[in-house]
N, C-alpha and C positions, 0 to 999 in steps of 0.2 A: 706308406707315406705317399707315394704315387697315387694310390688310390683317393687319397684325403683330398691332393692339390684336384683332383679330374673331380670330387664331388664339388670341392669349394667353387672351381670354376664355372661348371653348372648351375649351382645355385643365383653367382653374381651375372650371371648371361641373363638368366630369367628373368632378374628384377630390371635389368637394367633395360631388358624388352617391354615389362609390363609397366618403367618409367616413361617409354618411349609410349607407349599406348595413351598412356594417362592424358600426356602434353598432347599429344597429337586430339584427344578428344577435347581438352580443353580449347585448346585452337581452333576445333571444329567449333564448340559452344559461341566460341567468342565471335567468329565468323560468321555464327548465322544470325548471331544478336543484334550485330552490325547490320548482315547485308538486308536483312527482311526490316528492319528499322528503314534503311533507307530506299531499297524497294518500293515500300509503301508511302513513304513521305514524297518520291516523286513523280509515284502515279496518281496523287490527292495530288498534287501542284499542278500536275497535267489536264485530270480532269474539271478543278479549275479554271485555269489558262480557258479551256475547251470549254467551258462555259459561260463565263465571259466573254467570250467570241460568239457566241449563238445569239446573247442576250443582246449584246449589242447590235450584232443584225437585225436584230427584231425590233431594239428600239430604231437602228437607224428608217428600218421600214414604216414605223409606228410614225417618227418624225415626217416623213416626205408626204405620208398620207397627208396629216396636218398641213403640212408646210402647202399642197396640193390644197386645201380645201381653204385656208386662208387668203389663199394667192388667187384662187377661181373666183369666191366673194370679190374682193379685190377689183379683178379686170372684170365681172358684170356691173359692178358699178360706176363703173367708168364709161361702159359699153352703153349704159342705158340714160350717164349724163351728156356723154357726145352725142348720141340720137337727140335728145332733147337740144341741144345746140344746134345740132342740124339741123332738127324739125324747125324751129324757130327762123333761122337763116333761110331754109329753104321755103317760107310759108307762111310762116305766123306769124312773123313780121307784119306781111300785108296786112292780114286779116286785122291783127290789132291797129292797123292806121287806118285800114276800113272802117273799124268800128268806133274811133276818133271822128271820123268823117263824118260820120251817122248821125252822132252824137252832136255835134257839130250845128247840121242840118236841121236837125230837130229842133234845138234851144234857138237857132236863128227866127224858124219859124211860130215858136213860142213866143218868142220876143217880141216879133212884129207881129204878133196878136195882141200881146200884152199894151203895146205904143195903141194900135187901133183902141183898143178897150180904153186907155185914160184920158185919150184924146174925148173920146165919148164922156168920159165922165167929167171932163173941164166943161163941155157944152151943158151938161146935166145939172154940174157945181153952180155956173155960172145964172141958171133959171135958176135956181135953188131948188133942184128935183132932188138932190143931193147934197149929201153933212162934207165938212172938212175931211173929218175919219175912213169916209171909204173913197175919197180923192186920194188923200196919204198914202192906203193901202193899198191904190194903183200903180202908184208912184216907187213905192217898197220893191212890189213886183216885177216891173220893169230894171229896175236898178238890180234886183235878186238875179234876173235873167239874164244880162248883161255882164255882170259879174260874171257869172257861169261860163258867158259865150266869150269873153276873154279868156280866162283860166282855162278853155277846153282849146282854143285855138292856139295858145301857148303851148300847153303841151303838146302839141301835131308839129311846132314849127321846132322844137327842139327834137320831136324823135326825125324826122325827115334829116333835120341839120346832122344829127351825129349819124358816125359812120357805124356805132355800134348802139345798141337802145340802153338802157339800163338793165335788161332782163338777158341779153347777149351778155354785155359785162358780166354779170352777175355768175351766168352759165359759163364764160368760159373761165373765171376765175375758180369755179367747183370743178372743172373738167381740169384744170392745172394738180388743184389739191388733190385731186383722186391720182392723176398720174403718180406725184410726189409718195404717197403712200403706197403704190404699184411697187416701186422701185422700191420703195425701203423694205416692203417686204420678202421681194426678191434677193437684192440684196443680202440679207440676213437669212435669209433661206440658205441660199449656197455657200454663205461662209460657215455656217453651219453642218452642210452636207461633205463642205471641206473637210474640217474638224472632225467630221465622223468617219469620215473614210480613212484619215489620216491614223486616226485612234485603231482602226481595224487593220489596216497592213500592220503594226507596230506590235499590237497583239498577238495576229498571226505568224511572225516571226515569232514574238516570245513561245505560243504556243508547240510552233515545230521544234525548237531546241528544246523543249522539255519531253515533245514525243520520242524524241532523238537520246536524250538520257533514261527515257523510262523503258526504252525496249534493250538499251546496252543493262538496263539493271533488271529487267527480265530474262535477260540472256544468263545475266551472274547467276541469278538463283535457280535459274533450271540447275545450272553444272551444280550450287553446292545443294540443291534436293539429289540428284542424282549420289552424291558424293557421302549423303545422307543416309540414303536406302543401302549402301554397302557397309555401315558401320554396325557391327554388333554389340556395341555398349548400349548402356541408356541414357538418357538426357541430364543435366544438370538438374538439381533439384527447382533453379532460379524460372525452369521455363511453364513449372504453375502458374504464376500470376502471369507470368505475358501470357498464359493462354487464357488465364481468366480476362483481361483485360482487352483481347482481340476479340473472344465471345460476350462483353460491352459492349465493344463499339458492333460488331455485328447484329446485336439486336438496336442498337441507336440506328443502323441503317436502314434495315426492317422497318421500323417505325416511320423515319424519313421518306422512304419509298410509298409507303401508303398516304400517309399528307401530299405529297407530293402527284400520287396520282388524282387524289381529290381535287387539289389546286389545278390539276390540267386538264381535268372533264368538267369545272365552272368554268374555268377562265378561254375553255375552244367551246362552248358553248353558248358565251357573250358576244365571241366572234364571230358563230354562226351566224345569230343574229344579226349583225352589225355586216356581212356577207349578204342574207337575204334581202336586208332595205337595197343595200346599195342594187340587188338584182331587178328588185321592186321598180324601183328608180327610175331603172333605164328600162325595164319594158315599157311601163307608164309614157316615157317620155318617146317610145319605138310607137308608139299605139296612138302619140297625142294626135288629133284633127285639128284643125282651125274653127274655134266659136267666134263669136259677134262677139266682140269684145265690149264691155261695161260702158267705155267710155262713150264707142260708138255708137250703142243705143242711145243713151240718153241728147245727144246730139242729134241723132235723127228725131227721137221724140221733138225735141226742140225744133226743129225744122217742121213736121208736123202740126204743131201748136202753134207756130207762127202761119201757118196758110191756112189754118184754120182758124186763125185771128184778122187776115188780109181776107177773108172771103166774107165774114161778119162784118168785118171796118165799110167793106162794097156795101153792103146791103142799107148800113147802117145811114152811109154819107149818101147813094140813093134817095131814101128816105127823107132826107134833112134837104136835098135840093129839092124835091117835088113842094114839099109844105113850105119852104122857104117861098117859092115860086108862087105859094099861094097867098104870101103874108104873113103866114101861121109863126114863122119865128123869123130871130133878125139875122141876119148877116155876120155876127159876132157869135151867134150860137149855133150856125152854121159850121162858122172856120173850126168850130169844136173839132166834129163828127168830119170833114176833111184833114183836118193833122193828124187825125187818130188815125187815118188811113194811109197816109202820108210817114206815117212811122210806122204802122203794121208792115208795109211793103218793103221800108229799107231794112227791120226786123230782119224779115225771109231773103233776102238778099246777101245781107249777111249771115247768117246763119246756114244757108245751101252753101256760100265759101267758106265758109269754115268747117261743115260735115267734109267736103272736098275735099282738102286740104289736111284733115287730120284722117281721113279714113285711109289717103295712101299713105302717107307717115308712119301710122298705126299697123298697117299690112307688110309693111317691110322692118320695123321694128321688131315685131312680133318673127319673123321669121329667121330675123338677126340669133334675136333672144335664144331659139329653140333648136337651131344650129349651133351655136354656144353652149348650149344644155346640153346635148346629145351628144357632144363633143368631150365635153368635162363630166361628163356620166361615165365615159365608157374608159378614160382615164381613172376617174374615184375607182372605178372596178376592179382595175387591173391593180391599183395601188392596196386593195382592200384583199383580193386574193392574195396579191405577197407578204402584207401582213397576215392573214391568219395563216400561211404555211409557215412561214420564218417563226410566228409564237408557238405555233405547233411546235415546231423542229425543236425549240427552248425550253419549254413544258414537258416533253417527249425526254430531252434530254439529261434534263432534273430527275425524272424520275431513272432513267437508264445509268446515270453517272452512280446513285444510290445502290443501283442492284451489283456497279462492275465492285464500287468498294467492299460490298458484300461478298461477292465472290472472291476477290483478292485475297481479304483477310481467310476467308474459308479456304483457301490454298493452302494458305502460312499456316493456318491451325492444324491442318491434317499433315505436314510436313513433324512440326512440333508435338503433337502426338504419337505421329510413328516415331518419332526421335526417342519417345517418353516412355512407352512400350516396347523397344526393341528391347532383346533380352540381353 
């Protein structure tokens, strides 16, 4: 009888160990179905987080280049309508009241040719050496000229009167509107840069509390793999399909990672280029010389052809006093071949103040300009290397985020495996 109770008690020890086994495996099962579920969900949130943070670095760099290349167009136009208001203020002014004066001078002296001339043709009308019709059309002439030399001396007495010409007005209402568009672009520029920065701390915060949950949840799963490798059951039959389904997503990463490096050897390849111009750029602009500038040719030319119109005019009105002096022509076809030279002269007069005049203008604009270039070149540069490092870093990162899920999941699988296999 004794013997019966010491087997029976043996028997219920047994099972009631291999009860305890069972539960305890299943609580392992259930644990690790849990903790690698969530393992994985918040190292995918992580590297996330971690990528949206790269991306946005990139575009914030990608933005300020822009915002930089926007803003530099911007103040050269402004730079090159203030010089034109200065040049004018400083210079052109004159020149254009000069050449008022000229003009001026000229049609006075055409006029009182024109009076001598009809005066001759009333004495001509009055013999009858000449018709009504070409009396008229002396009379036309004069009053044409007239007209002219009013209309020309009006204008000179209102630019002189105003304190500013109409073409100062003009300039410095463009130099207002350029500022105004200066400023809005700035403006918007930095509340902009605001706005991006502000997105990037807020992120990077999100990003560290989830670095901060994903390495306590790297912590868990070491202990239950460790906890793992000591069990000598085998796995639930349910950890098939999670292993099929982690060897899914394992080859979706795979696949990912190669798109992925594809996309970041075109897209740092774009950059290279878009690297080189801006290098291009600034040697070109290290290298530039000063040429004659277009305008200043064509000004000199014109100074040229006007003294080589003053030296023809001499030779011409010469000529026309010698035969005059012989009778050969009258006094009226004389004053011809004398105004011609009498406007050749004021021509070259004007024309050498105005080469003057625009040639220093020209010489310190141009040098404004190319200080301002070399300036905002060497800025483009610096804004263009930190874009293509930051899209590198982003590019780089896409494909690296790809390989760590790969690897993650390939943890949890050989964990699940040896779970599955143990004997």
């Amino acid at each position: 009888m004794f013997l019966l109770l010491k087997q029976l008690l043996g028997i219920f020890l047994c099972l009631t160990a291999a009860s305890n086994l069972v539960c305890a495996q299943d609580e392992v099962d259930v644990r690790l179905n849990t903790d690698w579920h969530e393992y994985l969900e918040v190292h995918t949130k992580w590297l996330e987080k971690h990528q949206q943070h790269i991306f946005l670095l990139a575009e914030h760099a990608k933005s300020e280049l822009m915002f930089q290349k926007q803003k530099a167009m911007a103040e050269r136009e402004l730079l090159i309508y203030e010089h034109a208001l200065k040049g004018y203020q400083g210079g052109q002014r004159e020149v254009r009241l000069t050449g008022l004066k000229n003009e001026i001078l000229i049609i006075a002296e055409k006029a009182k040719q024109a009076n001598v001339r009809r005066d001759w043709s009333v004495k001509l009308a009055n013999r009858g050496l000449i018709g009504q019709k070409e009396l008229e059309a002396d009379d036309i002439a004069v009053e044409r000229l007239q007209g002219q030399l009013q209309a020309k001396k009006d204008e000179l007495n209102k630019e002189e009167k105003q304190s500013g010409s109409s073409t100062e007005t003009e300039l410095i209402a463009v130099c207002d509107q350029a500022r105004v568009a200066l400023l809005e672009i700035t403006t918007a520029g930095q509340r902009s840069k605001a706005m991006r920065l502000e997105s990037l701390v807020q992120l990077q915060q999100e990003m560290n509390q989830l670095e901060k949950e994903f390495k306590q949840q790297q912590a868990g799963f070491g202990r239950l793999k460790e906890l793992l490798q000591q069990q000598e059951t085998g796995a639930a039959e349910g950890n098939r399909a999670e292993i099929q389904k982690l060897q899914n997503d394992m080859q979706t990463s795979q696949q990912a990672e190669v798109t992925a490096r594809t996309d970041c050897d075109k897209n740092m390849e774009q950059w290279k280029t878009r690297l080189n111009t801006a290098k291009s750029n600034r040697s070109q602009l290290l290298s530039y010389t000063v040429t004659g500038s277009p305008n200043l040719k064509v000004l000199e030319a014109l100074v040229q052809s006007a003294k080589e119109k003053v030296n023809q005019s001499i030779q011409n009105e010469s000529w026309a006093n010698r035969v005059k002096k012989k009778g050969f022509i009258t006094q009226v076809l004389y004053e011809k071949y004398s105004l011609a030279l009498f406007e050749a002269q004021l021509n070259l007069s004007f024309q050498q103040q105005k080469l003057q005049v625009e040639s220093g203008l020209l010489a310190e604009h141009h040098a404004e300009l190319h200080e301002f270039d070399l300036e905002n070149s060497q800025r483009i540069l610096d804004l263009t290397e930190t874009t293509y490092e930051q899209s590198k870093a982003y590019f780089e990162f896409v494909v690296e985020r790809h390989r760590q899920e790969f690897d993650q999941r390939l943890a949890v699988l050989n964990v699940l495996k040896g779970q599955q296999n143990a004997p």
